[in-house]
ZAMAR-102200 format. One record per residue (C-alpha): residue in three letters; x, y, z. Coordinates in nm, 4 decimals. Layout:
% ZAMAR-102200
[r ALA [X Y Z]]
...
% end
This chain:
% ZAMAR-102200
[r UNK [-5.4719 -0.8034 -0.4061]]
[r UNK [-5.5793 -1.1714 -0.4734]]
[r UNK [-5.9083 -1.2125 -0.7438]]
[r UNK [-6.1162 -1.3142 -0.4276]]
[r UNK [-6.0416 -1.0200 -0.2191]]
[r UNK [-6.0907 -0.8142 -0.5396]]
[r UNK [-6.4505 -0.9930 -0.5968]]
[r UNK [-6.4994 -0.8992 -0.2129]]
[r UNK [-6.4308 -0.5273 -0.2496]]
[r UNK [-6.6586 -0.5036 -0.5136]]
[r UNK [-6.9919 -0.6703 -0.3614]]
[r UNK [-6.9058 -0.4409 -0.1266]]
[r UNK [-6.9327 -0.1875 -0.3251]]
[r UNK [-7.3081 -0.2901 -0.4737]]
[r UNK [-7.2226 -0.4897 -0.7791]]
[r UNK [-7.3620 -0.8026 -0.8302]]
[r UNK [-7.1642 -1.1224 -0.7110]]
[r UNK [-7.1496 -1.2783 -1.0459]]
[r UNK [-7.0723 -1.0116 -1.2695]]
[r UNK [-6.8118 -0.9187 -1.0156]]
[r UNK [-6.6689 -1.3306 -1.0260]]
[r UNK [-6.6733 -1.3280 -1.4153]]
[r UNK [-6.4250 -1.0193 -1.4754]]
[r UNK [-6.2046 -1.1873 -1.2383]]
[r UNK [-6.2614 -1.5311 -1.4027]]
[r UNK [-6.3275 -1.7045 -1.0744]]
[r UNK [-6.6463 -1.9053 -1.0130]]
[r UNK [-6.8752 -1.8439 -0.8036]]
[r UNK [-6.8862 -2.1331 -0.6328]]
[r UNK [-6.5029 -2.0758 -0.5506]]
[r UNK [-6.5564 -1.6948 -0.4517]]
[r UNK [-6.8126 -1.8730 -0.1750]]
[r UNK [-6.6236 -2.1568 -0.0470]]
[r UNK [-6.3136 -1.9155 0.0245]]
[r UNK [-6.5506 -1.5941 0.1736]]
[r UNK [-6.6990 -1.9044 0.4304]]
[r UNK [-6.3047 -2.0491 0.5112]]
[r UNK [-6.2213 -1.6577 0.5093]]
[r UNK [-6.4665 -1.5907 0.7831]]
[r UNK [-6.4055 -1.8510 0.9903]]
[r UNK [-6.0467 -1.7377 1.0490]]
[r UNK [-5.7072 -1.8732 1.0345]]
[r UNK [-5.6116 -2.2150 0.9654]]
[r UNK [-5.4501 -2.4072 1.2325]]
[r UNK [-5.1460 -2.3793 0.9860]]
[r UNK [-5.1652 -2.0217 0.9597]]
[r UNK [-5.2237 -1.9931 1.2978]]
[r UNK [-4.8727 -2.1822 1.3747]]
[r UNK [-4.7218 -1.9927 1.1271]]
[r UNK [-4.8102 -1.6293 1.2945]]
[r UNK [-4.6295 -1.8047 1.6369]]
[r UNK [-4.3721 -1.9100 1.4650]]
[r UNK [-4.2871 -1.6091 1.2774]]
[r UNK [-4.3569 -1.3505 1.6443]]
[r UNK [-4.1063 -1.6216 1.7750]]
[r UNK [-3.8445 -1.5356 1.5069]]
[r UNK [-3.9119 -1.2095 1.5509]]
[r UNK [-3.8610 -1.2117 1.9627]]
[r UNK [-3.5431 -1.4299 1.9160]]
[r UNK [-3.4125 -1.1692 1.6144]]
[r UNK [-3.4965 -0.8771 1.8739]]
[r UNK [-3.3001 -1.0239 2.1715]]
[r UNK [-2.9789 -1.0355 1.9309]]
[r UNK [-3.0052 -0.7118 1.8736]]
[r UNK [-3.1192 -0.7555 1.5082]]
[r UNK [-2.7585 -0.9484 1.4161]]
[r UNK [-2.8799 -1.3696 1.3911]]
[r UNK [-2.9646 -1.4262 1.0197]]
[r UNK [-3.2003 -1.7235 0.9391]]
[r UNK [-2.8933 -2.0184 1.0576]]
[r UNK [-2.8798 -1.8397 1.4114]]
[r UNK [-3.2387 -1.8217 1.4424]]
[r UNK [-3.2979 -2.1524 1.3495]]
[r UNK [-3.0301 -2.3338 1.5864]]
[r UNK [-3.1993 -2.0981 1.8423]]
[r UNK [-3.5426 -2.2241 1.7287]]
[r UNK [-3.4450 -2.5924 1.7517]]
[r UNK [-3.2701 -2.5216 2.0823]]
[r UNK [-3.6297 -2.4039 2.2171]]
[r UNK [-3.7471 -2.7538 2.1018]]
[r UNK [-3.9259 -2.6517 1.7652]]
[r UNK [-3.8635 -2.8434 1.4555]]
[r UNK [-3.8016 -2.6666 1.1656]]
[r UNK [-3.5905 -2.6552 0.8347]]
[r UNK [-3.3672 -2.3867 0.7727]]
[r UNK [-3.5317 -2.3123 0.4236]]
[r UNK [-3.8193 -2.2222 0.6170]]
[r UNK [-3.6999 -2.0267 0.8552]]
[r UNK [-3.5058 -1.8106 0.5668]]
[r UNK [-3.8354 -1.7935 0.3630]]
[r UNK [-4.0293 -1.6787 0.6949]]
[r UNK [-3.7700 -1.4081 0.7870]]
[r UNK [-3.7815 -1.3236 0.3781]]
[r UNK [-4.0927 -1.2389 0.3584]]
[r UNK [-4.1959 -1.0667 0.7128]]
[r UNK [-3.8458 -0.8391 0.6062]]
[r UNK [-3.6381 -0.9751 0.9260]]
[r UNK [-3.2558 -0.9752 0.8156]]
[r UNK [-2.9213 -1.0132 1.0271]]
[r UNK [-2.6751 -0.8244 1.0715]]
[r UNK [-2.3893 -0.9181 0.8198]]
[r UNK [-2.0317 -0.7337 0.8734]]
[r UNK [-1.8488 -0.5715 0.5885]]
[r UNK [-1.5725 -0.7387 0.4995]]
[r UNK [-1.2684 -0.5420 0.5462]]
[r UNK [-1.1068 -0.3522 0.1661]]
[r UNK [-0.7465 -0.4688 0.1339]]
[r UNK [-0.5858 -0.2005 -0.0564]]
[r UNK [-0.2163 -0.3038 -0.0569]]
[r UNK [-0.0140 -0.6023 -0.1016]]
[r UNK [0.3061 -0.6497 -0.0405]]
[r UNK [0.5312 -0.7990 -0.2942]]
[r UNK [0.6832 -1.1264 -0.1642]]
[r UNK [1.0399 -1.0265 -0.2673]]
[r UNK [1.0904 -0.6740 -0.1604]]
[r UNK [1.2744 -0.6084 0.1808]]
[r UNK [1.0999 -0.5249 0.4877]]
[r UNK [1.1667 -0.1501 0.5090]]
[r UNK [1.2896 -0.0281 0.8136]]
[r UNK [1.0883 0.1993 1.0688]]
[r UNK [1.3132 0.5575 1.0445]]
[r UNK [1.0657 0.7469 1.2740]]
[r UNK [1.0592 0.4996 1.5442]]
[r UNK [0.7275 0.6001 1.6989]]
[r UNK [0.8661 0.9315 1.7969]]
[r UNK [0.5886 1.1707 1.7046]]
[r UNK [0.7181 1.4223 1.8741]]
[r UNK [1.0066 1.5759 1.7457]]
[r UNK [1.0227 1.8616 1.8407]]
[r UNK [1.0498 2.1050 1.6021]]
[r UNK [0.9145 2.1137 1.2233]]
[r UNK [1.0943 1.9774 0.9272]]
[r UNK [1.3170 1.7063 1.0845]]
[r UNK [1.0162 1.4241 1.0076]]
[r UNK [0.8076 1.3697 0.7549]]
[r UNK [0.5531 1.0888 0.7830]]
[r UNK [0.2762 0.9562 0.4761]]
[r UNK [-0.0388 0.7690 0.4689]]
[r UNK [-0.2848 0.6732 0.2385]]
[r UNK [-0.6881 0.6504 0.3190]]
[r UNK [-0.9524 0.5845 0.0372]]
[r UNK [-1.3130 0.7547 0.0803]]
[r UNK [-1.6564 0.6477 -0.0963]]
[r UNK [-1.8103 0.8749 -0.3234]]
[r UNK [-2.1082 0.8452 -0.5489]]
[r UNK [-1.8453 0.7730 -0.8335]]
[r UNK [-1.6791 0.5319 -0.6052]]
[r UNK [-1.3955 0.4823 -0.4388]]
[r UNK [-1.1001 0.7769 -0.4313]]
[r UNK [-0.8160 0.6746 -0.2446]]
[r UNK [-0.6008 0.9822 -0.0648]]
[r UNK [-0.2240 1.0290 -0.0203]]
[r UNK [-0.0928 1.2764 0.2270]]
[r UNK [0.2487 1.3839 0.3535]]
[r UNK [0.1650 1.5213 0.7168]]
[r UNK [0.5583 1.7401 0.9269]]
[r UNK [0.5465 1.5938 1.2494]]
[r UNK [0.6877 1.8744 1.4432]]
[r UNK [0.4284 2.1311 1.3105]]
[r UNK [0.1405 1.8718 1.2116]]
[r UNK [0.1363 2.0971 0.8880]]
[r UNK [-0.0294 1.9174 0.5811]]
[r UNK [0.2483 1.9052 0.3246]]
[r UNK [0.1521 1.7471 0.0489]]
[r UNK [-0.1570 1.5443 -0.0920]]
[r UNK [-0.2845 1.3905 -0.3865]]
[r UNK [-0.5867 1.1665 -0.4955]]
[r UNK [-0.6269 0.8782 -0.7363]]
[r UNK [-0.9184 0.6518 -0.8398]]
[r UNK [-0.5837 0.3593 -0.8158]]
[r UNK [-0.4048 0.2949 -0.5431]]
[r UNK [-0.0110 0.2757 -0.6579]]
[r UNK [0.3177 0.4014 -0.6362]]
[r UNK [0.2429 0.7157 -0.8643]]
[r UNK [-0.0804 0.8163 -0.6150]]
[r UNK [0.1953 0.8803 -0.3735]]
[r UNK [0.4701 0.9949 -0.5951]]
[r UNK [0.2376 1.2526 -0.6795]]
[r UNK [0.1579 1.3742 -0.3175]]
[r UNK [0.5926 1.3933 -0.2599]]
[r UNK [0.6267 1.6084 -0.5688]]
[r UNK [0.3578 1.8301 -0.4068]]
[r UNK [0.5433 1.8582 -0.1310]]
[r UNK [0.8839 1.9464 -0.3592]]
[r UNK [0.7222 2.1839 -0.5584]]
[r UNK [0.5635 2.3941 -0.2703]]
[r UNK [0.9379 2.3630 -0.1225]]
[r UNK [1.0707 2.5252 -0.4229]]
[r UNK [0.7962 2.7760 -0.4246]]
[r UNK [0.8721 2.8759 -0.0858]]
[r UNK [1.2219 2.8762 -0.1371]]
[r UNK [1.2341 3.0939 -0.4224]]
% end
């Protein structure tokens, strides 16, 4: 609340205009000349402003809430309106108008440039028929309030049986390493 408006709420209230203008340190004089501008309504700039900014808001609305402040402005400018992309952004800023920006994808693995492309053994056949004659992996990370946990699992195509599985804050070779020796020890187990 600005001093004036706080001056206003207190005449309002029954205290006495210039006891009211000293605890806010404002003059009287200035308290008067902005009640009189106050009452005679908005500016002509403020009155542009309020178009300009139900404008912004129509143009945001009829992308479906995805142009950010460039969009709207080359759309603005487009509809014959001159205006500087500062002000747009400040506009949108401060009547809480945003775009829509996409997440940019998390690469989790690179390749290293001198290992051999490894050849595809199960060929797309997901089918195969019976359990235990493929065995396929994959590796998914999930958000937590921690952060990120990234997931190994070893999945038997014939009975789509979960094998194996194992979970890492780091993605590397010993994440899935882990989720194989699952797999061998619960082999064993069954075996013996």
């Amino acid at each position: 609340m600005g001093r004036y408006r706080w001056v206003l709420a207190r005449k309002a209230e029954g205290f006495p205009t210039s006891m009211c203008c000293g605890v806010a340190k404002v003059s009287r004089q200035a308290f008067y000349e902005w009640r009189a501008g106050h009452a005679a309504g908005p500016t002509r700039r403020e009155a542009a402003e309020a178009a300009l900014v139900a404008e912004i808001g129509e143009i945001h609305a009829a992308s479906g809430g995805a142009y950010g402040s460039p969009r709207v402005t080359a759309e603005l400018r487009s509809r014959g309106h001159r205006v500087n992309p500062k002000r747009v952004a400040r506009l949108m800023r401060a009547h809480r108008i945003a775009g829509i920006r996409p997440r940019r994808p998390k690469r989790t693995t690179t390749p290293a440039r001198s290992a051999p492309k490894l050849p595809d053994l199960v060929g797309r056949r997901f089918a195969p028929g019976r359990p235990d004659r493929a065995w396929v992996s994959d590796i998914t990370y999930v958000r937590t309030g921690d952060g990120w946990l990234y997931l190994a699992v070893v999945l038997d195509l014939g009975s789509r049986r979960l094998l194996g599985y194992a979970m890492s804050e780091r993605i590397d070779t010993r994440l899935v390493q882990d989720a194989l020796e699952g797999v061998c020890c619960r082999c064993r187990w069954r075996a013996g």
